[in-house]
C-alpha positions as CSV (number, residue, x, y, z in Angstrom):
1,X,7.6,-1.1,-45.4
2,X,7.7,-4.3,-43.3
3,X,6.4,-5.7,-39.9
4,X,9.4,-4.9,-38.6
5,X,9.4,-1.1,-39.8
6,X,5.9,-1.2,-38.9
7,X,6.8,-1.9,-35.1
8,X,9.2,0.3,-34.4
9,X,7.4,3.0,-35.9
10,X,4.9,2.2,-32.8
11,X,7.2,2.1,-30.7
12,X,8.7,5.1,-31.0
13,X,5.4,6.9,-30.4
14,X,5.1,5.5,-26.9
15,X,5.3,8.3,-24.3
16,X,5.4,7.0,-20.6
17,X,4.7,9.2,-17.6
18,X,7.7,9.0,-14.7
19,X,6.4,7.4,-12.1
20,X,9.8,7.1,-9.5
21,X,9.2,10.6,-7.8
22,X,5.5,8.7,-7.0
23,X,7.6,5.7,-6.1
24,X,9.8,7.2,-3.6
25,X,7.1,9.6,-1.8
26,X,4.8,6.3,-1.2
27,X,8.0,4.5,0.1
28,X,8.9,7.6,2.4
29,X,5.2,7.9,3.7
30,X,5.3,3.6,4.6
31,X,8.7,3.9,6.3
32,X,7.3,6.7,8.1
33,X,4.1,5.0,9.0
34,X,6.1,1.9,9.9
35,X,8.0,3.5,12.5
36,X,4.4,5.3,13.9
37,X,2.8,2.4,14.2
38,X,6.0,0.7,16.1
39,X,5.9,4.1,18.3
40,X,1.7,3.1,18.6
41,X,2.4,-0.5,19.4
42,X,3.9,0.6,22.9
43,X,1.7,2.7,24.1
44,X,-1.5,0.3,23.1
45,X,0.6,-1.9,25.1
46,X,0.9,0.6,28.4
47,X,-2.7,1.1,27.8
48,X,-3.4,-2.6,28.1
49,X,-1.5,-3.1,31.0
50,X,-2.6,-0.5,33.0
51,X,-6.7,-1.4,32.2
52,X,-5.7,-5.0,33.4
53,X,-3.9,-3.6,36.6
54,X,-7.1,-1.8,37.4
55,X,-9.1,-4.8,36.4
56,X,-7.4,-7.4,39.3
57,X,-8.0,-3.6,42.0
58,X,-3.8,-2.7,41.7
59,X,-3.1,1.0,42.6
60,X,-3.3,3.2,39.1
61,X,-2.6,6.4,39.6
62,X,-4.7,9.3,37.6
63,X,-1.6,11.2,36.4
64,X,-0.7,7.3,35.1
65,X,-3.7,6.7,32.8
66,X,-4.3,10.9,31.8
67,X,-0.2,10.5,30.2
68,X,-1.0,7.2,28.5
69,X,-4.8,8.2,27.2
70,X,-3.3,11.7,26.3
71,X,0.0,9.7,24.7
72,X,-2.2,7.1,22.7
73,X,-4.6,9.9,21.7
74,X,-2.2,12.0,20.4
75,X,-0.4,9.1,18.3
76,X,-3.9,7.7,17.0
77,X,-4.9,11.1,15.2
78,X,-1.4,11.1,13.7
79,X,-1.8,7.6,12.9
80,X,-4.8,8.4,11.0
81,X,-3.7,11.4,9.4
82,X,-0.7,9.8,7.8
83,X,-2.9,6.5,7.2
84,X,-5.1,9.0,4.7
85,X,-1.8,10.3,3.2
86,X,-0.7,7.1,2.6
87,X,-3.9,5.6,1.0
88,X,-3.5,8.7,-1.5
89,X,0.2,8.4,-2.4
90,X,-0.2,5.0,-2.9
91,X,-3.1,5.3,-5.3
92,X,-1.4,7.9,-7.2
93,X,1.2,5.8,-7.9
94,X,-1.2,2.9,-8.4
95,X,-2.9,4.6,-11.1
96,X,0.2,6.2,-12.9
97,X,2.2,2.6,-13.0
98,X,-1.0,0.9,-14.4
99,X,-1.8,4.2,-17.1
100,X,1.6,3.3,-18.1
101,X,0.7,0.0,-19.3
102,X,-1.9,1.3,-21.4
103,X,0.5,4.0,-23.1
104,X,2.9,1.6,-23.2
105,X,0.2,-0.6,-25.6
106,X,-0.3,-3.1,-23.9
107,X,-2.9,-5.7,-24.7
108,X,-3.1,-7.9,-22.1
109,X,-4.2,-5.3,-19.5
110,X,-8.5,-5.9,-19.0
111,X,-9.2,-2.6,-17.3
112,X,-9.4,1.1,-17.8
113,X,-6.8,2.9,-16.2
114,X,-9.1,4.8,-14.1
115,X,-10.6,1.2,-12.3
116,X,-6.7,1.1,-10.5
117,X,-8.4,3.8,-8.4
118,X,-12.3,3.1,-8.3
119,X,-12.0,-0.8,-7.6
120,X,-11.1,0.2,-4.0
121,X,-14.1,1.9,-3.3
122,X,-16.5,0.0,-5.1
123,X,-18.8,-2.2,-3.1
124,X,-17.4,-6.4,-3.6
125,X,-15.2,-5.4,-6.2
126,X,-13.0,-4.2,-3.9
127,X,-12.3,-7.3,-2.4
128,X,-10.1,-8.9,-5.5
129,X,-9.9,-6.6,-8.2
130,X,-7.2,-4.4,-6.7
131,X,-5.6,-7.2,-6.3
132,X,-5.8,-8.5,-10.0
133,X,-4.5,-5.0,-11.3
134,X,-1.3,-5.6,-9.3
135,X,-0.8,-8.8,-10.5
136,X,-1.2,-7.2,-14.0
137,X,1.1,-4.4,-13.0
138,X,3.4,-6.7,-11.6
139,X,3.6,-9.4,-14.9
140,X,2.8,-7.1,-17.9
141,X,5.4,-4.7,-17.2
142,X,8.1,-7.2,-17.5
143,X,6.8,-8.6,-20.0
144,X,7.2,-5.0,-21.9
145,X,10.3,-4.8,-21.0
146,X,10.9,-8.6,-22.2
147,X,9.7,-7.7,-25.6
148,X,12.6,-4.5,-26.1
149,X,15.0,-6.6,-23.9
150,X,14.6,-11.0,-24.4
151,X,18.0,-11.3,-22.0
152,X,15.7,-9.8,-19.0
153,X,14.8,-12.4,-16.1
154,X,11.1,-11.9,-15.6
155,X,10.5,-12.7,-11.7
156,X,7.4,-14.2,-10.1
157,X,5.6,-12.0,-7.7
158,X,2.2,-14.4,-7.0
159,X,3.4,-15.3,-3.7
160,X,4.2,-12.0,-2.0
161,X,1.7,-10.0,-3.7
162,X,-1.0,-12.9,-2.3
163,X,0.3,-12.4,0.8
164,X,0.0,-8.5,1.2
165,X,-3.7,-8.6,-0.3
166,X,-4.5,-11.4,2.0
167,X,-2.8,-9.6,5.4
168,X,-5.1,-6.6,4.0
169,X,-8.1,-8.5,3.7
170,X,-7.6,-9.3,7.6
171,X,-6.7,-5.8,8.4
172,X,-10.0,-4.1,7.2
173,X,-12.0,-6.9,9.2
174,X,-10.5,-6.2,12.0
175,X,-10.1,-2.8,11.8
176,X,-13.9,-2.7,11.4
177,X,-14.0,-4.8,15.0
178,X,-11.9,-2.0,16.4
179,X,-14.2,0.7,15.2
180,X,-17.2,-1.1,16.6
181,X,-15.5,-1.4,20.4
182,X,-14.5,2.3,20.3
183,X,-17.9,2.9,20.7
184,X,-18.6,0.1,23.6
185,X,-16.9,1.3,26.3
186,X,-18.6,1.1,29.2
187,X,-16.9,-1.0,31.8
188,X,-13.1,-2.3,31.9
189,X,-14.0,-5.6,30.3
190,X,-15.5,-3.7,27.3
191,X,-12.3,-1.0,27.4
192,X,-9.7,-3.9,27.5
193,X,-11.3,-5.4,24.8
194,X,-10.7,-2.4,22.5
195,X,-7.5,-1.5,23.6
196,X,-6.6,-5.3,22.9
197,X,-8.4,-5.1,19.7
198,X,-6.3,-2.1,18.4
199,X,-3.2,-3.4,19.5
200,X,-3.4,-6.2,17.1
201,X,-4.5,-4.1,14.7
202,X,-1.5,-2.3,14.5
203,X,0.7,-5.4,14.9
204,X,-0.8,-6.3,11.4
205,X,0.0,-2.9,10.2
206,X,3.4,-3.5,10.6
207,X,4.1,-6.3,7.9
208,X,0.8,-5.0,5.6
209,X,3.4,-1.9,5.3
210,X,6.6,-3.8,4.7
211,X,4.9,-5.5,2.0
212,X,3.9,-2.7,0.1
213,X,7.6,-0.8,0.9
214,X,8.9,-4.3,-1.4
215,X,6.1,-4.2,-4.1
216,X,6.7,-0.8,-4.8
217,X,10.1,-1.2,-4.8
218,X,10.7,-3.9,-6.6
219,X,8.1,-2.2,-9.3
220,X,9.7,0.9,-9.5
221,X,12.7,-1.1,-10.9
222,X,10.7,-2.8,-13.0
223,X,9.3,0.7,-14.5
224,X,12.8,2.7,-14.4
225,X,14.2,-0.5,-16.5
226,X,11.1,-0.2,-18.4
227,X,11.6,3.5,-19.1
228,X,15.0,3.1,-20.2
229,X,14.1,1.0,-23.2
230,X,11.5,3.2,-24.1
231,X,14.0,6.2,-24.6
232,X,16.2,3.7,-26.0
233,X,13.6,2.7,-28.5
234,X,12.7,6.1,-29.6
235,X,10.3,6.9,-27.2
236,X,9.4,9.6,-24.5
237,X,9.3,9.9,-21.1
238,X,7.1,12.7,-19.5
239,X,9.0,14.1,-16.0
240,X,7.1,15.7,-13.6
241,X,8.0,19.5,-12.6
């Protein structure tokens, strides 16, 4: 039997785990969160205004600021409940696409497929391996597909995947600044500089999401491609029921 027998052997013992029904829930949950957050954006903005008014003594009436406090209340705890949704959609996905690179064999993957979830949680390694497993994600499963397919265009994601992780990075400080003026609140100065704090947080919520919306796109063509020369090859993909 030669190398070549040898390989394909291998090959056809590869079983992959769908991952596009992941795919398109985290891509529903983003758009959906997109369009909150855009919804958010104008009443922080109301908010703001009306805070200021009071600040330079304009008229504000109490039925004025009970609506907007009540609106931007109301859209906050939905924010945040579909925020938590999101974080775990996205790491089920996260998790599944980089398992796949280990059934798939591999060997240029450094981690165990668990660490796709536990490096966001883990103190300082948090702040760059996620981002090192996406860039794995994002290279080694073209390059699997290069290997079954030579005529496929591998394309560079370094820049836009830098740019998410960096607009994340930002995020989480500042979402951390907005946290800490919830709780100082005590004259208008202080209550304008929350409501301005949290206004810009969701401004950078807005192209944080977008970006992920692409990555996962652009991946979940990259794995459907990927799948399809795994069937081709011999191999078996597992569906979800």
């Amino acid at each position: 039997m030669n190398e070549i027998e040898i390989n394909q052997q291998e090959e056809k013992k590869i079983e992959l785990k769908d991952n596009s029904k992941r795919a398109k829930i985290v891509l529903t949950v983003f758009w959906i969160l997109t369009g909150l957050t855009l919804v958010g954006l104008l009443t922080d903005y109301n908010e703001l205004q009306i805070l200021k008014n009071a600040q330079i003594g304009e008229f504000v009436s109490e039925e004025e600021v009970n609506l907007s406090d009540s609106l931007q209340g109301i859209i906050g705890l939905v924010q945040f409940g579909l925020y938590i949704v999101s974080v775990v959609v996205f790491l089920n996905w996260f998790r599944r696409a980089y398992g796949n690179l280990h059934r798939a064999e591999t060997t240029n993957i450094k981690h165990k497929e668990s660490m796709a979830v536990w490096a966001w949680f883990i103190p300082i390694v948090w702040f760059y391996r996620p981002l090192q497993i996406m860039n794995e994600i994002w290279t080694e499963t073209q390059e699997k597909i290069n290997k079954y397919d030579p005529t496929y265009v591998m394309k560079s994601g370094g820049l836009i995947i830098g740019l998410w992780w960096t607009l994340f990075i930002i995020s989480n400080f500042i979402d951390k600044y907005v946290l800490k003026t919830a709780f100082k609140q005590d004259t208008i100065e202080q209550m304008i500089e929350s409501s301005e704090a949290t206004l810009i947080s969701d401004i950078m919520q807005i192209p944080e999401a977008l970006l992920v919306i692409f990555i996962v796109y652009k991946l979940s063509r990259m794995e459907t491609k990927l799948a399809e020369e795994v069937k081709k090859s011999g191999g078996n993909i597992m569906y979800e029921k």
